[in-house]
C-alpha positions as CSV (number, residue, x, y, z in Angstrom):
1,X,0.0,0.0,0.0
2,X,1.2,3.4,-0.7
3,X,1.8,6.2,1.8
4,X,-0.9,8.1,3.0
5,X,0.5,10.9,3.0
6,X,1.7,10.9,-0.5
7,X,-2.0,10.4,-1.3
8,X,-3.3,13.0,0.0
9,X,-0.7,15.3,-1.0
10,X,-1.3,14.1,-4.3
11,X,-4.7,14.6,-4.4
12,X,-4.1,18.3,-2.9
13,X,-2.3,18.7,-5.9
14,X,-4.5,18.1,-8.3
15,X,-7.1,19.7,-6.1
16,X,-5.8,22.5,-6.6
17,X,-5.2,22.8,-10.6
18,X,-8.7,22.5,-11.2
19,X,-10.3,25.7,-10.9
20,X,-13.4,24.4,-9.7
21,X,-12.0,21.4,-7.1
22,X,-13.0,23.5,-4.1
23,X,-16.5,23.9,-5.3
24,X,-16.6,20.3,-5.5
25,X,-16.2,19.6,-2.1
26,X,-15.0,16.0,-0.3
27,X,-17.0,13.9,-2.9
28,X,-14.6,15.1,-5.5
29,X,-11.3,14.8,-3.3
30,X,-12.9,10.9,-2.1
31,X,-13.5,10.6,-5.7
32,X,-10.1,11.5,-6.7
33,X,-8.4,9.7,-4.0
34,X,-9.9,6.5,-5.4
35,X,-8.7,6.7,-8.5
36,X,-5.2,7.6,-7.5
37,X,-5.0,4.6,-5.4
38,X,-6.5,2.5,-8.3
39,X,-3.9,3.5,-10.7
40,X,-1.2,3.0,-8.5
41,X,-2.1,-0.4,-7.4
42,X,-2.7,-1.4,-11.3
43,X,1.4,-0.4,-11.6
44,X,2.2,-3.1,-9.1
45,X,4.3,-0.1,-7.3
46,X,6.3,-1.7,-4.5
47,X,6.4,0.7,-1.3
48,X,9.5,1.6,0.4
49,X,9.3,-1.2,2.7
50,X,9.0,-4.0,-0.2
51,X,11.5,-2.3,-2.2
52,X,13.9,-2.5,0.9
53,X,13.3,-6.1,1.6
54,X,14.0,-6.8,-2.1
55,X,16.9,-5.1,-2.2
56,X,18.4,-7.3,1.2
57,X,17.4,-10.6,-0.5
58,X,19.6,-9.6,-3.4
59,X,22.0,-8.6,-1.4
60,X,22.0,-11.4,0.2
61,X,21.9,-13.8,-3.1
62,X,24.9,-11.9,-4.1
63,X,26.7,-12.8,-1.1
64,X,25.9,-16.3,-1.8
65,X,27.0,-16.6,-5.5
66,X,30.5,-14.9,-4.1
67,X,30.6,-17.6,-1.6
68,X,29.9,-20.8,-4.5
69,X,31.8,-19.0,-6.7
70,X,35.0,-18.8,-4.2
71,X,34.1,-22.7,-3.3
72,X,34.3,-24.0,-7.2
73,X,37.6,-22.0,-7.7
74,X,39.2,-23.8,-4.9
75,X,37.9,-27.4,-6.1
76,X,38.8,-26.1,-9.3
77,X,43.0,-25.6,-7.5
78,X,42.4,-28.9,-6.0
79,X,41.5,-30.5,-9.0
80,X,44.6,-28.9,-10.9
81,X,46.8,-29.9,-8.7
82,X,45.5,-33.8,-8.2
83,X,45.8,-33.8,-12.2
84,X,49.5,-32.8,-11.7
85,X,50.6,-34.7,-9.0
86,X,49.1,-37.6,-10.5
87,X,50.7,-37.5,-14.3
88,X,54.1,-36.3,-12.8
């Protein structure tokens, strides 16, 4: 869900570009809030939260694919070396 505060500043926004918004009342700014929060939640838009938590798992995965990628390098040295010391 997106912040509420962005909403509603959003909304004050646009509010306040149309000339006649005031007039309008709370059933427009309701109105208006609706549809903001529709058309955000149809562009899957992650909130800061999410995005943060995404961005640890990668971090994470990263970490990870260092660490297998350091372990096959050494079997890789051991396996050179076995190959070596067994066709000297």
């Amino acid at each position: 869900m997106l912040n509420k505060q962005f909403l509603d500043d959003l909304n004050n926004k646009i509010a306040q570009l149309l000339p006649r918004a005031d007039e309008l009342g709370d059933d427009f700014r309701a109105a208006s809030r609706q549809l903001i929060q529709k058309s955000f939640s149809e562009l899957n838009i992650l909130t800061q939260d999410e995005f943060d938590s995404r961005v640890r798992a990668l971090e994470r995965a990263e970490l990870r694919i260092a660490e297998l990628e350091n372990g096959m390098l050494e079997l890789e040295k051991q396996l050179d070396k076995e190959d070596k010391g067994g066709h000297s």
